[in-house]
MIFI-574555 format. One line per 4 residues: number of its first residue (from 1); their letters; for each residue x, y, z of N, C-alpha, C, O, CB. Coordinates in steps of 0.001 Angstrom, whole numbers. Glycine has a CB too. Example, Ala and Ser with C-alpha at 12.3 -4.5 7.8 and 13.67 -1.06 7.14 Angstrom:
1) as) 13190:-5690:7800:12300:-4500:7800:13200:-3300:7800:14236:-3319:8465:11308:-4473:9046; 12850:-2250:7080:13670:-1060:7140:12900:30:7870:13409:1138:8039:14084:-598:5725
//
This chain:
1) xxxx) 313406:57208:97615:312004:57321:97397:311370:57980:98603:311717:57713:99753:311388:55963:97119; 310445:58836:98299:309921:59553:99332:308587:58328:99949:308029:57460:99277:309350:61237:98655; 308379:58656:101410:307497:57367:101867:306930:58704:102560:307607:59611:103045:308179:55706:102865; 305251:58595:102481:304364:59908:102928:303520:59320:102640:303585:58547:101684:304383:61340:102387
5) xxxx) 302177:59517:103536:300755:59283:103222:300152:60195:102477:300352:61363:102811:300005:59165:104285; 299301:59949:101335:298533:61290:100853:297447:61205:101080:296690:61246:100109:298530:61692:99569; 296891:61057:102360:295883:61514:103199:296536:62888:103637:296118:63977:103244:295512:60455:104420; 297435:62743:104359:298313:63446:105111:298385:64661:104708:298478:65579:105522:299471:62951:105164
9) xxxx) 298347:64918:103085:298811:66020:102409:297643:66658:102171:296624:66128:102613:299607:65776:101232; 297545:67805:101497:296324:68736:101270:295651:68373:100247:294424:68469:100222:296598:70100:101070; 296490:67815:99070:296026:67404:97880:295680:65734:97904:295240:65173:96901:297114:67828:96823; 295860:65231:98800:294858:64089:99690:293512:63961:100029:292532:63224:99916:295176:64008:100832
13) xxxx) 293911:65012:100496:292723:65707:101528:291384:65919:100933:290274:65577:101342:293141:67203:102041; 291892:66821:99452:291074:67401:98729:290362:66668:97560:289280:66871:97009:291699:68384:98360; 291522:65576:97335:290834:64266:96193:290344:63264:97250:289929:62259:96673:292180:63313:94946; 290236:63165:98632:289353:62774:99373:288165:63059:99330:287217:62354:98986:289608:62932:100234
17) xxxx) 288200:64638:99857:287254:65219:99749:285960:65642:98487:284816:66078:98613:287816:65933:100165; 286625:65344:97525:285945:65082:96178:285195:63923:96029:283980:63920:95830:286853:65031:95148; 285944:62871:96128:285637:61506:95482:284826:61347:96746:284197:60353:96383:286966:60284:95048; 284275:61647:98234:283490:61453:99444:281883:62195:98774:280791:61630:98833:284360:62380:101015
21) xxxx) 282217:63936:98004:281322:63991:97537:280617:63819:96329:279604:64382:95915:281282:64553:97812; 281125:63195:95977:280938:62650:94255:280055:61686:95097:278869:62016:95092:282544:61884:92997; 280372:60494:95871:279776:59615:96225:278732:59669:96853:277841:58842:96661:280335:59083:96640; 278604:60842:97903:277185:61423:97955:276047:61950:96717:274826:61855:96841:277430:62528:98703
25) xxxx) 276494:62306:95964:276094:62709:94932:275200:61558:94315:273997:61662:94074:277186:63168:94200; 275836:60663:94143:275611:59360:93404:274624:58560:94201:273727:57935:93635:276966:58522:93198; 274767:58567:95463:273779:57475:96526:272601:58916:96406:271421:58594:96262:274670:56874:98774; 272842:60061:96450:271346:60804:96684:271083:60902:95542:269952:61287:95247:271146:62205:97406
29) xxxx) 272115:60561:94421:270921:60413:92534:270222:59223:92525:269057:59137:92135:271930:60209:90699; 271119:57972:93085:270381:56596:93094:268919:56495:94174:267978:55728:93974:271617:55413:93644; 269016:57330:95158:268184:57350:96147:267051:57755:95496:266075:57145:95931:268565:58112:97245; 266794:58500:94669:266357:59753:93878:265603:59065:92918:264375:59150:92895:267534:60733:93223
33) xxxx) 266293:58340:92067:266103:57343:91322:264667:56322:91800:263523:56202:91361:267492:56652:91361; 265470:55690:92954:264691:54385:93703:263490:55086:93955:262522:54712:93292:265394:53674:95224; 263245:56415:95100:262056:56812:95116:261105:57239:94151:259923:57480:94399:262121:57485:95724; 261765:57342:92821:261144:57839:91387:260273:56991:90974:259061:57117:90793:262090:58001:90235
37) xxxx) 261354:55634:90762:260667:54224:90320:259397:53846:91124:258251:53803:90677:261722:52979:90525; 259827:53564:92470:259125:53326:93745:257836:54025:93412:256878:53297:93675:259897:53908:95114; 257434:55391:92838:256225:56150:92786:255482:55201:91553:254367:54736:91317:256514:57941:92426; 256837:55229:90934:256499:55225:88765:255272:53568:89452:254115:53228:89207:259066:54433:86839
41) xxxx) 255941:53230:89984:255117:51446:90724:254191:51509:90989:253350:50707:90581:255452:50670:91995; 253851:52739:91996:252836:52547:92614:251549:53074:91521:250438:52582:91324:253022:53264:94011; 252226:54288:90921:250960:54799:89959:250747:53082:88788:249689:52491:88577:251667:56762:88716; 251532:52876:88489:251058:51649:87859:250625:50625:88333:250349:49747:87515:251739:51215:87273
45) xxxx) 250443:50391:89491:249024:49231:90541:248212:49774:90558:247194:49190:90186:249001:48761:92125; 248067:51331:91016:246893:52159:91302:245900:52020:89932:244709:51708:89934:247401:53807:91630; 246776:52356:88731:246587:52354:87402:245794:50925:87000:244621:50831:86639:248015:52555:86708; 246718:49899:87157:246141:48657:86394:244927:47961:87598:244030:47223:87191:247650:47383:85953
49) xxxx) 245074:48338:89160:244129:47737:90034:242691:48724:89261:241612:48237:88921:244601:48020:91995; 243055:50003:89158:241518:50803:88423:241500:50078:87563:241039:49003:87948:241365:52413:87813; 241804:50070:86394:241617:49362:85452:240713:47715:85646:239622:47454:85139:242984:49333:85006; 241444:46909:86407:240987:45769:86982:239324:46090:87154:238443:45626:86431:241849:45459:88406
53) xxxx) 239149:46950:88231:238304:46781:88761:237186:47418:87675:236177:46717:87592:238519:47219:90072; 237183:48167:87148:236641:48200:85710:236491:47520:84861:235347:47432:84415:237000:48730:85134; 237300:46929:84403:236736:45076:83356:235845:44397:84469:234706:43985:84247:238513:43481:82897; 236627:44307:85967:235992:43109:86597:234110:43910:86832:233132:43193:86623:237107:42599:88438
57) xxxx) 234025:44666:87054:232740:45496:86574:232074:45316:85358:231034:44663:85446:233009:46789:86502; 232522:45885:83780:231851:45319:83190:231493:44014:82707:230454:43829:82073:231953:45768:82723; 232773:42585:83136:232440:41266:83332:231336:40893:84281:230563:39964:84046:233534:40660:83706; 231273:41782:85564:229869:41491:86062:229432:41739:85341:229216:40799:84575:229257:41908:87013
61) xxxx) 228934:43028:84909:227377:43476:84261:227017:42540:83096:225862:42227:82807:227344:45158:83578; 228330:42047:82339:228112:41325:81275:227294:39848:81564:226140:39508:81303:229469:41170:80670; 228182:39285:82081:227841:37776:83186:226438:38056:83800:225759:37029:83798:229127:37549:84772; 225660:39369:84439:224498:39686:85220:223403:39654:83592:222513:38850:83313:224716:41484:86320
65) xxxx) 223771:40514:83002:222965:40850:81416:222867:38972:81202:221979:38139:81386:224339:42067:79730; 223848:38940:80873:223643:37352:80241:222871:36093:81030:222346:35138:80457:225137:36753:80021; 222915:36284:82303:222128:35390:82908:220715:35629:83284:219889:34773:83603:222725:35079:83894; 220506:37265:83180:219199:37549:82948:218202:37108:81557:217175:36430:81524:219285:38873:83067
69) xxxx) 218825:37667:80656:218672:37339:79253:218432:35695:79068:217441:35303:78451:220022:37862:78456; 219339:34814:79604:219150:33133:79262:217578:32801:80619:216604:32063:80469:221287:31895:79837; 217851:33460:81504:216288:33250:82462:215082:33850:81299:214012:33245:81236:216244:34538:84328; 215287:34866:80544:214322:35533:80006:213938:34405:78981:212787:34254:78573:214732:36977:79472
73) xxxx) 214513:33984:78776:214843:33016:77041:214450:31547:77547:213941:30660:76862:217015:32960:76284; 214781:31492:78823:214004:30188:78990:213021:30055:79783:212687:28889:79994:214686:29255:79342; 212392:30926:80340:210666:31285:80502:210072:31194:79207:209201:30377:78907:210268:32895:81078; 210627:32163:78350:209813:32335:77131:209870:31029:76381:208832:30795:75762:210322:33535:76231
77) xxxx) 211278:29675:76227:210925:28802:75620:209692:28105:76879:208793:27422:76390:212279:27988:75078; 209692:28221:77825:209280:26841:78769:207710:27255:78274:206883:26397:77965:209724:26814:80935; 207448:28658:78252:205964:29242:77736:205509:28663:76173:204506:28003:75900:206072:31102:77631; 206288:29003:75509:206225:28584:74133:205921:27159:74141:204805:26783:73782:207498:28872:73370
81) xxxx) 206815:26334:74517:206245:24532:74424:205444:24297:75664:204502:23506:75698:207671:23181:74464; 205908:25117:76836:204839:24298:77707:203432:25118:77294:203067:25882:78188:205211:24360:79607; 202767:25101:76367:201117:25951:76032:200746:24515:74657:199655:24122:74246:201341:28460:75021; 201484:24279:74458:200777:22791:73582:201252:21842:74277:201268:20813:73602:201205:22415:71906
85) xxxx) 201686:21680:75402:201888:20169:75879:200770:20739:76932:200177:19704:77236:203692:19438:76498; 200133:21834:77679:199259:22124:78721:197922:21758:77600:197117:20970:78096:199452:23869:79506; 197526:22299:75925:196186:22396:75696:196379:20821:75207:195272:20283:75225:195559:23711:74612; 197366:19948:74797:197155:18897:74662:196971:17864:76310:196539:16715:76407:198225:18640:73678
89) xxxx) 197275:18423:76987:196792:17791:78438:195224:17934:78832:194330:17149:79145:197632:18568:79667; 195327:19100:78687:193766:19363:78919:193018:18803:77863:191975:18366:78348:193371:20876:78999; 193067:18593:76525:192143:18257:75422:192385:16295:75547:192040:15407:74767:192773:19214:73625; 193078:16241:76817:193435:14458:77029:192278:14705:77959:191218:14424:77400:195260:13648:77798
93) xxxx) 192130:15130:79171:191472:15243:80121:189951:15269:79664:189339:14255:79998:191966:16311:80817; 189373:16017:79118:188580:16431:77949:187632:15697:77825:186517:15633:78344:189174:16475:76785; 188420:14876:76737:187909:13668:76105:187635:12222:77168:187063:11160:76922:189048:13346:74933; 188343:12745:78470:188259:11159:79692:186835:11913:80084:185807:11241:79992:189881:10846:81528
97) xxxx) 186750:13254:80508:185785:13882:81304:184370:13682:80567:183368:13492:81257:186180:15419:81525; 184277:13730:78992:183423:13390:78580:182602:11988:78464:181406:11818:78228:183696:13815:77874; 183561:11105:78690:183269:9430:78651:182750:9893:80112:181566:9705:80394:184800:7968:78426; 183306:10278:80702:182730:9763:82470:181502:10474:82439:180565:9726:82717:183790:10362:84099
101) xxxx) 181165:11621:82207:179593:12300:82072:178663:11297:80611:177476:11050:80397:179860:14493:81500; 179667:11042:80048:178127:9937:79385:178102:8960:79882:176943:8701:80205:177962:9383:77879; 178975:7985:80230:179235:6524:80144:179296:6046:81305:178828:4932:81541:180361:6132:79488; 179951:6880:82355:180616:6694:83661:181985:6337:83755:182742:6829:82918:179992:5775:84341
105) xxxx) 182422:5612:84573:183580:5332:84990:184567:4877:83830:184117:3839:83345:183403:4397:85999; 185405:5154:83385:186345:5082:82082:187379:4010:82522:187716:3867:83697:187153:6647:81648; 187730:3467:81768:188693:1780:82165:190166:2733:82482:190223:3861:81992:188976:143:80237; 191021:2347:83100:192228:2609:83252:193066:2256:81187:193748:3029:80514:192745:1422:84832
109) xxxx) 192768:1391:80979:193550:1236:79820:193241:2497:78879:194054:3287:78399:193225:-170:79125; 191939:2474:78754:191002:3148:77744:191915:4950:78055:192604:5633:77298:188792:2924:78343; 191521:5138:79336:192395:6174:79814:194069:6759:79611:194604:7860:79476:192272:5879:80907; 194444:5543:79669:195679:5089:78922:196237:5438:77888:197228:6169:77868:195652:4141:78658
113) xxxx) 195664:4954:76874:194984:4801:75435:194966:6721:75077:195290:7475:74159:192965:3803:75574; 194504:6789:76145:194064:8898:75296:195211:9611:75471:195779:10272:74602:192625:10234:76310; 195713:9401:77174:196810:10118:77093:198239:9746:76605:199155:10566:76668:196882:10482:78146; 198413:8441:76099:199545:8319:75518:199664:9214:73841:200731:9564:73338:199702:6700:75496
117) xxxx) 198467:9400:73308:198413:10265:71921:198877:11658:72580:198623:12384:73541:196673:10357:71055; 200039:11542:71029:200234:13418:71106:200096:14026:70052:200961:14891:69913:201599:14041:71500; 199150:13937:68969:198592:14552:68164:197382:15405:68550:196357:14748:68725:198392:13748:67342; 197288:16630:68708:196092:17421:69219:194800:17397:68091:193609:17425:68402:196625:19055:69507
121) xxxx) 195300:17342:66825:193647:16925:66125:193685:16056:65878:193476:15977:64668:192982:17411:65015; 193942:14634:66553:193374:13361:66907:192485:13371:67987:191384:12823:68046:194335:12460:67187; 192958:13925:68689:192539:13893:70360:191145:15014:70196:190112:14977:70865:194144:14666:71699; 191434:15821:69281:189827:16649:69038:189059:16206:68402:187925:16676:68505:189699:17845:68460
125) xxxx) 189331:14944:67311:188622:14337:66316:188312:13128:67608:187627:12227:67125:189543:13933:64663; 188598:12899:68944:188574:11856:69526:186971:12681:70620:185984:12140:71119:190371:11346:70251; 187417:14085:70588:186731:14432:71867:185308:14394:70841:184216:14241:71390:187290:16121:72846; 185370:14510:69668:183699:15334:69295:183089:13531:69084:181903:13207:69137:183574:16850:67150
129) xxxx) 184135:12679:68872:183157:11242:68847:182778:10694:69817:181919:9817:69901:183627:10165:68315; 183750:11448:71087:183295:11343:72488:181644:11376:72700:180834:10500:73006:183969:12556:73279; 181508:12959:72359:180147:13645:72268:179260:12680:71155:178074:12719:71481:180348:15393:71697; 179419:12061:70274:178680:11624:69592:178298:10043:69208:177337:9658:68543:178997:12245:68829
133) xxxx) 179244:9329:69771:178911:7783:70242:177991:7391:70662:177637:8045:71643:179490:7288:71033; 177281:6498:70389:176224:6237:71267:176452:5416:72394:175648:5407:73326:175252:5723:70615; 177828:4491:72391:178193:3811:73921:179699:3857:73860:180253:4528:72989:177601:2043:74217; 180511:3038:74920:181445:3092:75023:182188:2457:74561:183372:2787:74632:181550:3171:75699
137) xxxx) 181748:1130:73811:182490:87:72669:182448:896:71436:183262:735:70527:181646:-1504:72362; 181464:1799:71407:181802:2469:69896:182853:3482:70084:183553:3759:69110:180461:3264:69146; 183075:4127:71317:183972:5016:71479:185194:4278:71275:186048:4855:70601:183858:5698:72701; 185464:3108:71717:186182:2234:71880:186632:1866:70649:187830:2048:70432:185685:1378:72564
141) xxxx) 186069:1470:69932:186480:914:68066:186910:2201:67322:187767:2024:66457:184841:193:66962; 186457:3487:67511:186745:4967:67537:188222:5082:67504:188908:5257:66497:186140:5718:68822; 188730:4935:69033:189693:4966:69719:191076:4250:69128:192178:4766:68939:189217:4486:70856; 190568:2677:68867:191541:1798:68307:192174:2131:66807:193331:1948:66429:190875:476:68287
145) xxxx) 190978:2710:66028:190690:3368:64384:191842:4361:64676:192881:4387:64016:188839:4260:63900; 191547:5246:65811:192800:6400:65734:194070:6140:66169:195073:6827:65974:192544:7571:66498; 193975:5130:66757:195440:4473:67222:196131:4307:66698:197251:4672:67055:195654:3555:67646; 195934:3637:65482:196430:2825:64483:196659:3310:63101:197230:2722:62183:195653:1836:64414
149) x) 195977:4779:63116:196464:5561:61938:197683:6239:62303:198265:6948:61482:195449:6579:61434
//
């Protein structure tokens, strides 16, 4: 048997020399590769961070619209009910202010008595008997009459 290295030989040498550049070949396709992907990555963060920041944009504007809109909506309810709980305050006041310019000084109960009603044409059917009583026990029997309906 022949004993020889085939390094040694030319045709060693040369399927060395092959299979060394084949293998270059292969690490600068894989290299090639990796930096390909490596880009393909980055355009797709660049991609989905734009993106991001675009929803997260129109979720502000949406979230900003919507909390403007519920401030708008609840001025306009607080306007809407608070304008009959203000003319029924004032038409309470009213009717005390009128006892005190005829009668004078108005009892705490009696006072009582007006602003616990929240019917506004009671309290107007209360103010014109105000004006038209001749004392304050009649306002008074008035008062109890509307209580009690």
């Amino acid at each position: 048997m022949l004993n020889f290295d085939l390094a040694d030989t030319v045709a060693g040498q040369e399927l060395f020399q092959a299979g060394y550049e084949r293998g270059l070949q292969r690490g600068r396709l894989q290299a090639k590769l990796i930096g390909e992907l490596e880009k393909a990555r980055k355009e797709v963060m660049e991609a989905l961070e734009d993106r991001f920041d675009k929803v997260y944009d129109i979720g502000k504007d949406i979230f900003e619209t919507g909390v403007q809109e519920g401030i708008k909506e609840g001025v306009w309810k607080g306007i809407v009910q608070g304008k009959p709980q203000g003319e029924l305050q004032r038409a309470q006041k009213d009717v005390v202010a009128i006892l005190e310019i005829r009668f004078g000084k108005v009892s705490p109960d009696v006072s009582k008595v007006i602003h616990e009603l929240v019917n506004l044409s009671r309290i107007d059917t209360l103010f014109k008997q105000a004006v038209l009583v001749g004392s304050m026990d009649e306002f008074i029997e008035t008062l109890h009459q509307t209580k009690v309906e």
